[in-house]
C-alpha positions as CSV (number, residue, x, y, z in Angstrom):
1,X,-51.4,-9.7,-165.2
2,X,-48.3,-9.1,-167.0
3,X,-46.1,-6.7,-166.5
4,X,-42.9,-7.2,-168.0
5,X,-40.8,-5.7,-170.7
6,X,-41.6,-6.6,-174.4
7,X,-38.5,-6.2,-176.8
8,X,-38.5,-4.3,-180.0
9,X,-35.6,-6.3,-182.5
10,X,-34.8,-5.3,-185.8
11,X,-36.8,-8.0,-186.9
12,X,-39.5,-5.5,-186.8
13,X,-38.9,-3.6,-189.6
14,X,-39.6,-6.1,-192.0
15,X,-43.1,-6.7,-189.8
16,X,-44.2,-3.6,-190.3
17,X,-43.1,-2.7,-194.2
18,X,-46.0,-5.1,-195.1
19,X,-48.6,-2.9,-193.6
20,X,-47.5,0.4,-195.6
21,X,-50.5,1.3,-197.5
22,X,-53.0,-1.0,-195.5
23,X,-56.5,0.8,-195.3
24,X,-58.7,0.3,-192.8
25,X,-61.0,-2.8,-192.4
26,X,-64.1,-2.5,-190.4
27,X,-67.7,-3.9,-189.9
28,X,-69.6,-5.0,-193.2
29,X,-72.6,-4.6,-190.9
30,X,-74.9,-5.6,-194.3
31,X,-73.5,-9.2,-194.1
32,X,-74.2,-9.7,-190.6
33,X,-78.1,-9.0,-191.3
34,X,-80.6,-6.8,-189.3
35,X,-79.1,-5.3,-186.1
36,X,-80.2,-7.9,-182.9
37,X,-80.5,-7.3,-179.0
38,X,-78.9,-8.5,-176.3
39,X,-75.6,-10.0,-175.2
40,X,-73.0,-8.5,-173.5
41,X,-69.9,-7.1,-174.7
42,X,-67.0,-7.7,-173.2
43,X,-64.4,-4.8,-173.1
44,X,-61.1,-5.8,-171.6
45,X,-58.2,-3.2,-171.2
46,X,-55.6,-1.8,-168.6
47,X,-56.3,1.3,-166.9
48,X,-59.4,2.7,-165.1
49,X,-60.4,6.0,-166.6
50,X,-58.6,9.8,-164.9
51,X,-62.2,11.4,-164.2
52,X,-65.4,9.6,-164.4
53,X,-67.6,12.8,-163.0
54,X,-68.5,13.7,-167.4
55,X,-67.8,17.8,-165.9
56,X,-63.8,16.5,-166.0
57,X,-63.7,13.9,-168.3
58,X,-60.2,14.2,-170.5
59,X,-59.3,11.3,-171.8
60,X,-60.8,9.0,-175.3
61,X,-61.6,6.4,-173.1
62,X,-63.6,8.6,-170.5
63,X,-65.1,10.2,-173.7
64,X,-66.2,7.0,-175.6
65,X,-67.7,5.8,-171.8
66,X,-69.6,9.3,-170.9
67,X,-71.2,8.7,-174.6
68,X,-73.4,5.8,-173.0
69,X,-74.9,7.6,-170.0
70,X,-74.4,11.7,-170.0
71,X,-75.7,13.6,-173.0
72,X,-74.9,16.8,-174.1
73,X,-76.5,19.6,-176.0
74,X,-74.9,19.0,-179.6
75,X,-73.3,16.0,-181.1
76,X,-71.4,14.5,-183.9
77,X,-72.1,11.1,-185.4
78,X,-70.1,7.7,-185.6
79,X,-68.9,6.9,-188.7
80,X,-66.2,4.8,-190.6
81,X,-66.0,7.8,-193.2
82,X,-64.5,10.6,-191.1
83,X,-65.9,13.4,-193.0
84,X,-69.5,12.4,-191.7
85,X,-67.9,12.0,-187.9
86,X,-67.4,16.0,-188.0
87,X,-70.5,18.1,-188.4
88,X,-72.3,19.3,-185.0
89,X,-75.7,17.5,-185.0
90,X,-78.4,18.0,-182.3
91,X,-78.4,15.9,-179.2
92,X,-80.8,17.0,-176.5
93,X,-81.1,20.3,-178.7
94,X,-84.1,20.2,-181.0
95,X,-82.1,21.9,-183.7
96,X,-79.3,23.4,-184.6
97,X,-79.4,27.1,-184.0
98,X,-78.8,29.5,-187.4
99,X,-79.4,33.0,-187.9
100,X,-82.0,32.1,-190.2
101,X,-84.1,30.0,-187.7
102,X,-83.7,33.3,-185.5
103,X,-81.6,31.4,-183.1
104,X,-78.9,33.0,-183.2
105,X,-78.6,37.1,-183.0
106,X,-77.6,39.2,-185.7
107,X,-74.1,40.0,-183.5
108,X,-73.2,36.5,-183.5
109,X,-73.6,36.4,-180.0
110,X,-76.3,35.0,-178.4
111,X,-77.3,31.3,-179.0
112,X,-80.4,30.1,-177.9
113,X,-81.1,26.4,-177.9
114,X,-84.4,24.7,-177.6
115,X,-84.8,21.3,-175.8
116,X,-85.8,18.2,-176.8
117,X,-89.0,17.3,-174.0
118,X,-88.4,13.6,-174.5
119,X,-85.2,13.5,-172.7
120,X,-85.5,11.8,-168.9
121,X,-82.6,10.6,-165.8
122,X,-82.8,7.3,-164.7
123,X,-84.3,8.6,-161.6
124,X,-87.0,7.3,-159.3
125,X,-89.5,8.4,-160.8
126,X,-87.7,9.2,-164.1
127,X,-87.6,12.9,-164.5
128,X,-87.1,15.1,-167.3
129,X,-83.5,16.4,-168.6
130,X,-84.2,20.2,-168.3
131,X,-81.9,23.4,-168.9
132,X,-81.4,24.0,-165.9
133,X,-79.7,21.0,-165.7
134,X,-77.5,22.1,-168.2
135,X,-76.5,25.5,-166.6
136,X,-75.7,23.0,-163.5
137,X,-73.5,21.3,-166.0
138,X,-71.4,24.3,-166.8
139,X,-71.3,25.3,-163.5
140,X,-69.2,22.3,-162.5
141,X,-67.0,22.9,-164.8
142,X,-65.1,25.1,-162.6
143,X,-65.9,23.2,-159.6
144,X,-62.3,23.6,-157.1
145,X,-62.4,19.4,-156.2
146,X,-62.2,18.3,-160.3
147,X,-62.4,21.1,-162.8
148,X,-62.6,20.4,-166.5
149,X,-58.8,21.1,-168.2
150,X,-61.2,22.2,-171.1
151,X,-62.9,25.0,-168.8
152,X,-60.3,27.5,-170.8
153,X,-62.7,27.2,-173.8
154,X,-65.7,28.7,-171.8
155,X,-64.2,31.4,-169.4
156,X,-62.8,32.8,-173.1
157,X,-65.8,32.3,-174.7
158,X,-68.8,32.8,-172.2
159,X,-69.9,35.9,-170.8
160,X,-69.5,36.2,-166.8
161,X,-67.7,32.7,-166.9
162,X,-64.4,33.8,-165.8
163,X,-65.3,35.4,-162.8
164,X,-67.7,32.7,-162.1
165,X,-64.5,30.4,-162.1
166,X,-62.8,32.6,-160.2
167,X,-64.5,32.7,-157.4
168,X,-65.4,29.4,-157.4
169,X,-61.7,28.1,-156.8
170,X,-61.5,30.2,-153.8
171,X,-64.1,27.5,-152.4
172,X,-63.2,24.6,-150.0
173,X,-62.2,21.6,-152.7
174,X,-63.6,19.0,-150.0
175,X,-67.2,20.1,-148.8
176,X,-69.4,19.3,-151.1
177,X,-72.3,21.6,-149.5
178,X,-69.8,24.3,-150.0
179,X,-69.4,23.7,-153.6
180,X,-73.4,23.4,-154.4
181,X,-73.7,26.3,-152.3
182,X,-71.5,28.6,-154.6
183,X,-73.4,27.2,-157.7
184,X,-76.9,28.3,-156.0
185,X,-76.4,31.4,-155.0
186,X,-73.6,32.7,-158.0
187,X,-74.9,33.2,-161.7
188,X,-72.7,32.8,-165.1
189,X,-73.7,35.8,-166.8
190,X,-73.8,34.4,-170.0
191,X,-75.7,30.8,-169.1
192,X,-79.4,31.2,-168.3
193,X,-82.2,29.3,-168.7
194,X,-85.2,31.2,-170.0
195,X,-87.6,27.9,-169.2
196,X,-87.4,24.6,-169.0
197,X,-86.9,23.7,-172.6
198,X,-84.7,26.7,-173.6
199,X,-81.2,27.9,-172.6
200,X,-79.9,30.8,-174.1
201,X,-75.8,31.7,-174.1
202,X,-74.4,34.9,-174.3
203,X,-70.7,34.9,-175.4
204,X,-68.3,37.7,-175.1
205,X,-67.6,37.9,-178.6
206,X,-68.7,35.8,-181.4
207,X,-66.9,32.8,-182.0
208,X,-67.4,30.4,-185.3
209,X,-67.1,27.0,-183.4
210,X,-69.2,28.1,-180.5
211,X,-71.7,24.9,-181.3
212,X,-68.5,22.3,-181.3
213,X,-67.9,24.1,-177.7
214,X,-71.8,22.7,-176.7
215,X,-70.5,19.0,-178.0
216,X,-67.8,18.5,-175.6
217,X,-68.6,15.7,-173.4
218,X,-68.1,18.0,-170.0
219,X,-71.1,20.2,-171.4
220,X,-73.2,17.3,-170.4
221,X,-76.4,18.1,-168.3
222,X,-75.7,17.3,-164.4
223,X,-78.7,16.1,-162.3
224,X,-79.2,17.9,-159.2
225,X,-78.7,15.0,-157.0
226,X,-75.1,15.3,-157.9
227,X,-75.0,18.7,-155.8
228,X,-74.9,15.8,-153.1
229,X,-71.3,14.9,-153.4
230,X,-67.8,16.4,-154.0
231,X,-67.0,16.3,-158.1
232,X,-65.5,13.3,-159.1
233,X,-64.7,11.9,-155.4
234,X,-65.1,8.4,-154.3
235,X,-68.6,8.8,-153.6
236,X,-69.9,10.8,-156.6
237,X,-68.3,7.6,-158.5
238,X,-70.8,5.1,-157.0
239,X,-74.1,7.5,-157.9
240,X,-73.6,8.5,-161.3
241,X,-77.1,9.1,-163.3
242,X,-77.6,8.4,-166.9
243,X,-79.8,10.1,-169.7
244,X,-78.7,7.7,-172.2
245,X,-78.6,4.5,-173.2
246,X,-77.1,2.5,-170.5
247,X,-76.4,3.2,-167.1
248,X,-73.3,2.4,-164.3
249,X,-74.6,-0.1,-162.3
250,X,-71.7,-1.7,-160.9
251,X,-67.8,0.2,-160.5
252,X,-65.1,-1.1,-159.2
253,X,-62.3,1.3,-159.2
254,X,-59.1,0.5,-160.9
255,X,-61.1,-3.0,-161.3
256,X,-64.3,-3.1,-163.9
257,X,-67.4,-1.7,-164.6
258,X,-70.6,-3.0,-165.6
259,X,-73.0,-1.2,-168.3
260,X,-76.6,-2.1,-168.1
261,X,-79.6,-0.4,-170.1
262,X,-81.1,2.8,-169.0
263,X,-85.3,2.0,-168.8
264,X,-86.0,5.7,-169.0
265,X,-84.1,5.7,-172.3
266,X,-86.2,5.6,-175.2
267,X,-84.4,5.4,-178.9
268,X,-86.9,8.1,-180.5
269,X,-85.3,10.1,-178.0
270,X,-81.4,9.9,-179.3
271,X,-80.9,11.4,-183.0
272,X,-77.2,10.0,-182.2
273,X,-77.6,6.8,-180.4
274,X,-79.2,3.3,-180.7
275,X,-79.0,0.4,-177.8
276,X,-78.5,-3.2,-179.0
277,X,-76.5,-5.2,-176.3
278,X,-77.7,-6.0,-173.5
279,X,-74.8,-5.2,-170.9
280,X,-70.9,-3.7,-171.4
281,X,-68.9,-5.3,-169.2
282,X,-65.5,-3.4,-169.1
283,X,-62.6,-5.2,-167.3
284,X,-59.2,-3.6,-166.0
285,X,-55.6,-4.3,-165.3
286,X,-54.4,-5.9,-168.4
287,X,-51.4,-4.0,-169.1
288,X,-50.0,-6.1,-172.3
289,X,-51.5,-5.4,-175.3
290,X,-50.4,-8.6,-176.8
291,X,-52.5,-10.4,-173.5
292,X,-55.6,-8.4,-174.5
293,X,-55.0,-9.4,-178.1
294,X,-55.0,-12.9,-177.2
295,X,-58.2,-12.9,-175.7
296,X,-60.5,-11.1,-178.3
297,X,-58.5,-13.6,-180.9
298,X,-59.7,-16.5,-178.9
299,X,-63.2,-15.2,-178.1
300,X,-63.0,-14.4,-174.6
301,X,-63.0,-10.7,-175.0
302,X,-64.8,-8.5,-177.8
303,X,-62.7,-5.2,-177.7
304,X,-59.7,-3.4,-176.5
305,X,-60.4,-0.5,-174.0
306,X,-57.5,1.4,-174.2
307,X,-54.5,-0.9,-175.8
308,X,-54.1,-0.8,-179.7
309,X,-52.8,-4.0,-181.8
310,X,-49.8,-5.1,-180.5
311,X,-47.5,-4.3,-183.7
312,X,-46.1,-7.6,-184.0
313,X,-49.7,-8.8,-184.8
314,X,-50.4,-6.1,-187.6
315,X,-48.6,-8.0,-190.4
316,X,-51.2,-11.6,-189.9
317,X,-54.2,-9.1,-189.4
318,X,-53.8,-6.9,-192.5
319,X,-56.2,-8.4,-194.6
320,X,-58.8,-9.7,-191.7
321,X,-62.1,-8.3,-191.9
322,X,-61.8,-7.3,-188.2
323,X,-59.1,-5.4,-188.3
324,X,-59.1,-1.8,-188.8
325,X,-56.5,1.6,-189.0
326,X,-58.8,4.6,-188.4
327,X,-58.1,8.1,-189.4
328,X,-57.1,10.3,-186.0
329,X,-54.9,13.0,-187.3
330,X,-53.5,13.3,-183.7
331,X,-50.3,14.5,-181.4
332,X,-49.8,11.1,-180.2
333,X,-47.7,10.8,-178.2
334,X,-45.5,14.3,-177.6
335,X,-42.7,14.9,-175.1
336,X,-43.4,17.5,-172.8
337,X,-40.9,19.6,-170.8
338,X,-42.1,20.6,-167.3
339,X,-40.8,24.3,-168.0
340,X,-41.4,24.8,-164.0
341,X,-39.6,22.2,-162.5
342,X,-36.4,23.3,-160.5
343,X,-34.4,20.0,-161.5
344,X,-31.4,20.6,-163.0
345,X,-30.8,24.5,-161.8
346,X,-34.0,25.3,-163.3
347,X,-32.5,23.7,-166.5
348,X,-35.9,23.0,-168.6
349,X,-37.2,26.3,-168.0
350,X,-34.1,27.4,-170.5
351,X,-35.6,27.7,-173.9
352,X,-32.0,26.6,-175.2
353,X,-31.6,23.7,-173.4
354,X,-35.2,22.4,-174.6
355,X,-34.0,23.4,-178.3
356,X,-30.8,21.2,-177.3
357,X,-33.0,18.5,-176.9
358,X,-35.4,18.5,-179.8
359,X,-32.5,17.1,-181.7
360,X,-32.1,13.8,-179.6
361,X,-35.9,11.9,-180.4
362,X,-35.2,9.2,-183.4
363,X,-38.7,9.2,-184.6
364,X,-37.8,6.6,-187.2
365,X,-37.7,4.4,-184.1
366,X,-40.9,5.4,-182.4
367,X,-43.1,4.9,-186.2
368,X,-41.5,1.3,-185.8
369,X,-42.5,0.3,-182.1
370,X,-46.7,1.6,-183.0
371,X,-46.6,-0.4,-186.3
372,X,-44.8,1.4,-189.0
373,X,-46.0,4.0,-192.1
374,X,-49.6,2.8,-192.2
375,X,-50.1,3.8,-188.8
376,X,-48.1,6.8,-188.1
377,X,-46.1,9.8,-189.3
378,X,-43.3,11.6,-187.7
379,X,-44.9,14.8,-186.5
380,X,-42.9,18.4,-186.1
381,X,-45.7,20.7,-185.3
382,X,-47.8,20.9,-182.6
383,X,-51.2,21.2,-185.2
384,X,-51.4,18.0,-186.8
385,X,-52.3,17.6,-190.6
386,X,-56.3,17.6,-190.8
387,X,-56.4,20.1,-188.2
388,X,-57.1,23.8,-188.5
389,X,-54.0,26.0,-188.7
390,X,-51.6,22.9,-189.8
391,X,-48.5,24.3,-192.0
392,X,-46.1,21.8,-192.8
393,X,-42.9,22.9,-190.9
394,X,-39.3,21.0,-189.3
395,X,-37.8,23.2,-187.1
396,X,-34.9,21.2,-185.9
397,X,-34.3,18.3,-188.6
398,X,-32.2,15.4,-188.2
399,X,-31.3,13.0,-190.7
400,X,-34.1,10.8,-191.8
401,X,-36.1,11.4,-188.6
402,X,-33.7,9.6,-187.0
403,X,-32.1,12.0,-184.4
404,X,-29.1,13.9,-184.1
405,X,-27.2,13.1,-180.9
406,X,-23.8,15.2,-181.8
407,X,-26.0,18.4,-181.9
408,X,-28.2,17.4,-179.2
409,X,-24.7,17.3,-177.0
410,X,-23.2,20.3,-178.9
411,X,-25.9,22.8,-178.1
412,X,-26.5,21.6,-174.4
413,X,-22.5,22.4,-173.9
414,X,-23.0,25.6,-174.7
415,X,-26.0,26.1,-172.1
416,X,-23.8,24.8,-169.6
417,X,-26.0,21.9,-168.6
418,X,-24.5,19.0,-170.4
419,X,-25.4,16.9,-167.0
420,X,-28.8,16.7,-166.9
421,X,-31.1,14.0,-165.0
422,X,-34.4,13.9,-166.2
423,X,-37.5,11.8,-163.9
424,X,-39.6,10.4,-167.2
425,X,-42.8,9.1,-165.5
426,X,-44.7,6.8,-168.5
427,X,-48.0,4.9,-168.9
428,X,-47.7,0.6,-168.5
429,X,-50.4,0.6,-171.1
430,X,-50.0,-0.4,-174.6
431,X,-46.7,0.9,-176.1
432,X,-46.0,3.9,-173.8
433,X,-43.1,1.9,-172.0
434,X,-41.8,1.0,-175.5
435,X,-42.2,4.6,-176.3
436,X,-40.3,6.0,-173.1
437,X,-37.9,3.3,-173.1
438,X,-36.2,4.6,-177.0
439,X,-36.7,8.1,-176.2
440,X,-34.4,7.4,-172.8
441,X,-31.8,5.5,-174.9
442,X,-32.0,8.5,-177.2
443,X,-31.3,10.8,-174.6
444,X,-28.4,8.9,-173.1
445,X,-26.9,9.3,-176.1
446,X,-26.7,13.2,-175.7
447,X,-25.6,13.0,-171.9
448,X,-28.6,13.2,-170.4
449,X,-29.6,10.4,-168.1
450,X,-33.3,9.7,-167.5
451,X,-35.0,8.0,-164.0
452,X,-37.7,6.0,-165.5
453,X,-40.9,5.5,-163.5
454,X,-43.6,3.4,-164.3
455,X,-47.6,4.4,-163.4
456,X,-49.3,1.2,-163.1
457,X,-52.1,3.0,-161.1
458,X,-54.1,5.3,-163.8
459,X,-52.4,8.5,-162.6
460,X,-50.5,9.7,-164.9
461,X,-52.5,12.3,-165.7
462,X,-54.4,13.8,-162.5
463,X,-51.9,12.3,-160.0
464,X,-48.7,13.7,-161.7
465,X,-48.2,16.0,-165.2
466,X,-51.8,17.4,-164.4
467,X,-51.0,18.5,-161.2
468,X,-49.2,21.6,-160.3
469,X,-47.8,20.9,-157.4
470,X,-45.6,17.9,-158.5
471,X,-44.8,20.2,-161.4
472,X,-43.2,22.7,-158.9
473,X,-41.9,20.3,-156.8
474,X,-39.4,18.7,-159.8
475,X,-41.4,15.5,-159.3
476,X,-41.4,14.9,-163.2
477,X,-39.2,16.8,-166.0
478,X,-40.3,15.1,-169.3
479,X,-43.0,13.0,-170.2
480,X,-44.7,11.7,-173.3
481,X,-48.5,12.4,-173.3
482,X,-50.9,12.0,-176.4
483,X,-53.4,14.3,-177.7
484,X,-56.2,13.9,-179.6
485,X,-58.4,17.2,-180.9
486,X,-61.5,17.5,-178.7
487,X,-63.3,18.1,-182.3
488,X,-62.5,18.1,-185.7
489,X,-63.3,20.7,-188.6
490,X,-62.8,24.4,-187.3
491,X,-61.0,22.9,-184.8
492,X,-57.7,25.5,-184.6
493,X,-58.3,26.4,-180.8
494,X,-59.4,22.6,-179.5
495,X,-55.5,22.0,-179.9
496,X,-53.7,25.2,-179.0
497,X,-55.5,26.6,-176.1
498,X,-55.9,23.7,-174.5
499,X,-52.2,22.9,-174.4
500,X,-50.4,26.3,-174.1
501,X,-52.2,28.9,-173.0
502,X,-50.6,29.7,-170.0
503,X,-53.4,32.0,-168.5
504,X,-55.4,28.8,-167.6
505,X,-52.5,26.8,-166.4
506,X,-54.1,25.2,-163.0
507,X,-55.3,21.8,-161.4
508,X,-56.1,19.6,-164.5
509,X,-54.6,21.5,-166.7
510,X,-53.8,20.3,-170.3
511,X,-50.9,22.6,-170.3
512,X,-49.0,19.8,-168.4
513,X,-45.3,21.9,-168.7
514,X,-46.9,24.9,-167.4
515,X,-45.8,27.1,-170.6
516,X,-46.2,30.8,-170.8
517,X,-45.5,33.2,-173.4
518,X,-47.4,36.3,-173.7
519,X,-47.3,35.9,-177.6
520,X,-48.5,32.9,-177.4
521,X,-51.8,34.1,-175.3
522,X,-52.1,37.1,-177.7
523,X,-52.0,35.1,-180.7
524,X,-55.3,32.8,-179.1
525,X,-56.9,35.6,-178.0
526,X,-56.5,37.0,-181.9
527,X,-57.7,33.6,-183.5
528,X,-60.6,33.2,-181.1
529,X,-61.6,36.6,-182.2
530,X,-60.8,36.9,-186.1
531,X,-63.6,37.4,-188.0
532,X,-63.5,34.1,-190.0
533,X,-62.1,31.0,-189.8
534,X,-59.4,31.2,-192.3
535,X,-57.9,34.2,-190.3
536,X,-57.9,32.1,-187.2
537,X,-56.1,29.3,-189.0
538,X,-53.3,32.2,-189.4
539,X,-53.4,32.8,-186.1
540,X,-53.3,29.5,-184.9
541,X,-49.9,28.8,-187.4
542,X,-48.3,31.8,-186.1
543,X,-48.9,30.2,-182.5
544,X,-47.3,26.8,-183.4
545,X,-44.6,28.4,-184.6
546,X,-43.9,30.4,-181.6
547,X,-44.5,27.6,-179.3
548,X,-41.7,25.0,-181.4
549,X,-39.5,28.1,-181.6
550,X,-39.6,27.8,-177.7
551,X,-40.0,24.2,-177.9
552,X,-42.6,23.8,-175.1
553,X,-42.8,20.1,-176.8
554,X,-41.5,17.7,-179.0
555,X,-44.0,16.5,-181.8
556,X,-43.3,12.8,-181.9
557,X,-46.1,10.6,-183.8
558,X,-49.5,11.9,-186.0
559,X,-50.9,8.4,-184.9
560,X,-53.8,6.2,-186.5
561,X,-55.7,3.6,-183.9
562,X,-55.8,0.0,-184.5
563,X,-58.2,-2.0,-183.7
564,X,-59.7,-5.2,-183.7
565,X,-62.6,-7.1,-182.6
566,X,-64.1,-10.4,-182.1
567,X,-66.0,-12.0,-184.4
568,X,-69.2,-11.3,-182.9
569,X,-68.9,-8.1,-183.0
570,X,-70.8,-6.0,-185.4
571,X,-72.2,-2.4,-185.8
572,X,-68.9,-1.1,-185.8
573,X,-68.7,2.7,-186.4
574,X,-65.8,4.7,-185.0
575,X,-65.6,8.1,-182.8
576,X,-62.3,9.8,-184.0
577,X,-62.6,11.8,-180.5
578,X,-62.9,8.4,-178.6
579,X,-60.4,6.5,-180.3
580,X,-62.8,3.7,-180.4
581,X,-65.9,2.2,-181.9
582,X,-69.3,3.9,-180.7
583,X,-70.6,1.5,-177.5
584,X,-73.9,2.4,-178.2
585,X,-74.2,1.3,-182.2
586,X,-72.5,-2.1,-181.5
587,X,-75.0,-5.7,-181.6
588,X,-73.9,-9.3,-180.9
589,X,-74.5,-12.4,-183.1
């Protein structure tokens, strides 16, 4: 397993101009004739996924492997034309709910869904999916051992839901009868189900993209055997139960997984789905992208899990048919400042010392290292063109994207912390120590030193910037995270609220710097209640211009993925939400 340092030389430049204008390749699934069964893919990748229990699932890998075994209400299709990968589609619902079908209320604010009566667990028997499984699956979400970071959507959104969560965290985190306890005997107002085969939501006020809400992947239906065990613990990782496709039959934490077919699964079923090979067989710990590469070239792996193509591949691959750049109008990667962290006097929670340091990031550099123009953009808002409430905008421009390290020294003199140290923990998968590694040089270059710190381990996320506590302590200052929209289309709050609303800040929180600003919160509350969507995407602009005036973040990279697979491999329809080809659609020759 390597772990070493891989160089970025000038010589790179001229690899990547080649690639400028490269579209994407994909699966010509027509050639390869009729779909067949069986096989096993082989998936080979670094690091093991934050939250396996789908209730706090929050990354695109975690999101592309709940897909296989934990369905949700609503849906949206894979599809190498990303205009078809948007629209809400039913899952486990029967149908979408429309005024006109009487399912939803005249007010806008009651949904009722109907159930498919074909869903079943992989239980012994197999037993029907039923709503009240679902209204167990929102109830997790707020569960005190491993809440969702996207449970801000729902206590906004869903009547009673907020004080649901609220006394739920008062709860001991490590007794799971405790936790199922507080789920039997407490109610979400707005979560009921009416029968078996019909839940019906009440929301607070009505909200236009209430039904991309029921596709999340942590809206998935929990079984009641997982009252049994604390939320994403240890234990609850070994017992996972499926509704789809496949099902976890083997985990080895940090280590592998193996994917093998769900019998109670039956393709009439899944509107979204289909099952071809016969196992996924996903292995860990290869940090180098270029290793992983190797291996699918040779035909000893199929996929990458979570590494892209190295970039000094792209140039030989541009015009093989298994190569592919995929639309995923993203925030990938950003800097964040930890706005609590008493480092440095308290220094980052100083709007003008963050200001300072927006000038300092040569983006120029960082569009080279993931592969040049075809694959990336500089970025200088937090809302990402193709996303709802995107306004072009560059609030602190340096020549050519290229940084400004005279200013970025200026302006800190005049804060009077010009002598900043800064810990910068980074991710050892695919080009994040590349990425951490030129934004450090870029900072030394404005006076401010950096302590680098490597997370081999797959806790980047829960185990540091998502965790409060290390927050506080000044365990971390900066770090450079990537976000992908939860959904696209009427999509304005899946980025925003998420990310900076400070009212949800909390264990697994998205808002990783712990950023508050009142505006900020009354501008969200304001889009989440306009009264169409086009007001809401002024709401959402006015937000992202508040939050860069403050610079909470600096907006790095609007990122496509690369991708590649072996020859083998065919089916090939992408998830933009997963980052990755849809598991489920792929077959074997």
């Amino acid at each position: 397993m390597a772990r070493e340092m891989f160089k970025v030389t000038v010589g790179l430049t001229g690899l990547v101009l080649g690639l400028t204008g490269c579209a994407g390749g994909g699966d010509d699934a027509s050639a390869a004739g009729r779909p067949r069964d069986g096989g096993t893919l082989r998936v080979v990748g670094s690091s093991d996924v934050e939250h396996l229990d789908p209730a706090s699932v929050a990354s695109v890998g975690a999101y592309g492997l709940a897909r296989t075994f934990a369905r949700t209400l609503f849906g949206t299709r894979a599809s190498n034309d990303f205009r078809e990968t948007i629209d809400v589609r039913p899952d486990v619902a029967a149908r979408v709910p429309t005024r006109e079908n009487g399912d939803v209320s005249k007010d806008h604010r009651t949904y009722t869904v109907r159930l498919r009566t074909d869903v079943r667990w992989n239980t012994k028997p197999p037993r029907p999916v039923t709503a009240h499984d679902f209204v167990r699956g929102f109830e997790r979400l707020c569960n005190p051992a491993s809440p969702s970071g996207g449970k801000g959507y729902f206590t906004s959104t869903l009547k009673g839901m907020d004080a649901f969560c609220r006394g739920f965290g008062a709860v001991d985190a490590q007794d799971a009868g405790a936790i199922a306890a507080y789920q039997r005997d407490h109610e979400i107002a707005g979560v009921r189900a009416k029968d078996d085969a019909t839940l019906v939501f009440e929301l607070e006020r009505p909200a236009s993209d209430f039904l991309n809400l029921l596709a999340l992947p942590y809206t998935a239906a929990a079984p009641q055997e997982y009252d049994r065990y604390v939320p994403d613990g240890p234990e609850f990782r070994q017992h996972t139960i499926s509704d789809g496709p496949y099902q976890i039959t083997e985990y080895r934490p940090g280590t592998s997984y193996v994917l093998t077919h769900n019998p109670a699964w039956r393709p009439g079923s899944d509107p979204l789905r289909e099952r071809h090979v016969e196992k996924i067989r996903i292995t860990l710990g290869q940090d180098s992208p270029e290793a992983v590469q190797q291996q699918i070239e040779q035909g000893v792996a199929d996929l990458a899990w979570d590494q892209p193509v190295p970039t000094s591949a792209l140039p030989r691959l541009r015009d093989d048919s298994r190569f592919a750049i995929m639309e995923t109008p993203s925030n990938s990667p950003y800097l964040v400042f930890n706005t609590r962290s008493p480092s440095n006097g308290g220094a980052l929670g100083k709007r003008e010392v963050r200001q300072a340091l927006e000038y300092a990031v040569d983006r120029s550099a960082l569009i080279k290292i993931v592969g040049g123009p075809a694959v990336a953009k500089a970025l200088h808002t937090v809302i990402p063109p193709g996303n709802s409430g995107y306004a072009p905008a560059d609030h602190y421009p340096t020549p050519n994207d290229s940084g400004d390290p005279g200013k970025c020294r200026a302006l800190l003199a005049r804060t009077g912390h010009s002598a900043l140290t800064l810990r910068f923990p980074y991710r050892t998968n695919s080009v994040h120590k590349l990425i951490a590694q030129s934004v450090a040089e870029n900072l030394d270059a404005c006076g401010v030193k950096t302590e680098l710190a490597a997370d081999s381990g797959g806790s980047f996320y829960a185990g540091t910037i998502a965790t409060p506590a290390k927050a506080a302590a000044g365990e971390w200052d900066i770090a450079a995270p990537g976000w992908t929209p939860d959904w696209y289309g009427n999509n304005g709050r899946s980025i925003i609220q998420p990310l900076f609303d400070g009212r949800a800040y909390g264990q697994n929180s998205t808002n990783y710097g712990g950023y508050d600003n009142p505006q900020v919160n009354a501008l969200i509350d304001a889009a989440l209640t306009a009264s169409d969507p086009a007001r809401a995407a002024t709401c959402w602009r006015q937000a992202d211009e508040k939050i860069m005036a403050d610079a909470a973040i600096v907006p790095l990279l609007n990122r496509s993925q690369t991708i590649f697979r072996s020859s083998r491999v065919h089916g090939t329809r992408f998830l933009p939400t997963t980052a990755a080809y849809d598991y489920t659609r792929l077959w074997l020759t």
